[in-house]
C-alpha positions as CSV (number, residue, x, y, z in Angstrom):
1,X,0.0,0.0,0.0
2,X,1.0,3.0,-0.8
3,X,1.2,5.9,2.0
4,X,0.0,9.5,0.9
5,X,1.3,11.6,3.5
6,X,0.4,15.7,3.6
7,X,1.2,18.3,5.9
8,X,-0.4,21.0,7.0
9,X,0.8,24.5,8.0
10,X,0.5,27.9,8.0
11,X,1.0,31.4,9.2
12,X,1.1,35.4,8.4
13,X,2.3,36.7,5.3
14,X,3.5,39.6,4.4
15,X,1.6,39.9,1.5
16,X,-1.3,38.4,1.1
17,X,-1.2,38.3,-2.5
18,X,2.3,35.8,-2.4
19,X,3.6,33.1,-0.4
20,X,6.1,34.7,2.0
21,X,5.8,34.4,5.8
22,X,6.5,37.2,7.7
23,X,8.4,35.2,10.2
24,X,9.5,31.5,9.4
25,X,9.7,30.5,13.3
26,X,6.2,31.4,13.7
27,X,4.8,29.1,11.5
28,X,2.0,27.0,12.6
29,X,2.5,23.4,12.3
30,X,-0.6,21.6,12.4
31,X,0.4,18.3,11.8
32,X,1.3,15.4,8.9
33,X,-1.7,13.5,7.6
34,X,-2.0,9.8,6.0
35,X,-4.1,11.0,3.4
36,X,-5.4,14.0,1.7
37,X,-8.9,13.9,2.8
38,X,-8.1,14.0,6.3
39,X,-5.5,17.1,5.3
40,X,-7.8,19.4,3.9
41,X,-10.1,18.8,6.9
42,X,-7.6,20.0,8.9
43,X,-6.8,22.7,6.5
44,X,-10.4,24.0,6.1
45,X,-10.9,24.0,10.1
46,X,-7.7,26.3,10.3
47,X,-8.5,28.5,7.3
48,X,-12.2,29.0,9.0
49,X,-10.8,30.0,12.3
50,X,-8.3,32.6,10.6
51,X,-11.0,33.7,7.8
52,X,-10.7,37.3,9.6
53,X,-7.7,38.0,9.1
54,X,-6.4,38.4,5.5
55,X,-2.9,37.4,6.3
56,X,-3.2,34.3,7.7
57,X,-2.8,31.3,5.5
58,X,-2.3,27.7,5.3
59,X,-1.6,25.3,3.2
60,X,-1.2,21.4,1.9
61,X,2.0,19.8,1.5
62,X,2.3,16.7,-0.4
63,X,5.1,14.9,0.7
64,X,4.6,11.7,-0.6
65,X,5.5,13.7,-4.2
66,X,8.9,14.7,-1.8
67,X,9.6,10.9,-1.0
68,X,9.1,9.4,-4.8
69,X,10.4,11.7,-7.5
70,X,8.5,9.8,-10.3
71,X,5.3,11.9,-9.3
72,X,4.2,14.7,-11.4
73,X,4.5,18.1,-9.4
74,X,1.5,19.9,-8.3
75,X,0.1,23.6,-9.1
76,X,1.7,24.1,-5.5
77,X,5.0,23.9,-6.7
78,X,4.5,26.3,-9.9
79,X,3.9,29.1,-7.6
80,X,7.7,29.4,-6.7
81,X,8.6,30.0,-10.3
């Protein structure tokens, strides 16, 4: 079996329009999940209790696409370039 592991974290950004934290050691960890389902539940709680403030964001890790090169790269990943 496969494992499909995803994190999920999150924090303030500078600007909200890009994907730089203000402060790397503040970054909110929420925790590594077997599967994405149970990821973006733990993603949607945290983006619900931050909706108020415009700076706060978190997001999905894959990586299980980290661990085996062979997988395709996500929309995540284009961001950076």
């Amino acid at each position: 079996m496969t494992q499909r592991l995803h994190l999920v974290f999150g924090g303030d950004l500078i600007d909200p329009s890009e994907t730089v934290f203000k402060d790397v050691n503040d970054i909110h960890i929420v925790g590594m999940f077997p599967d994405y389902d149970s990821a973006h539940k733990a993603w949607k709680a945290e983006a619900q209790r931050t909706v108020d403030n415009a700076h706060t964001r978190y997001f999905i890790a894959h990586i299980h696409r980290l661990l085996d090169e062979e997988q395709p790269g996500s929309a995540t990943q284009a961001l950076g370039t």
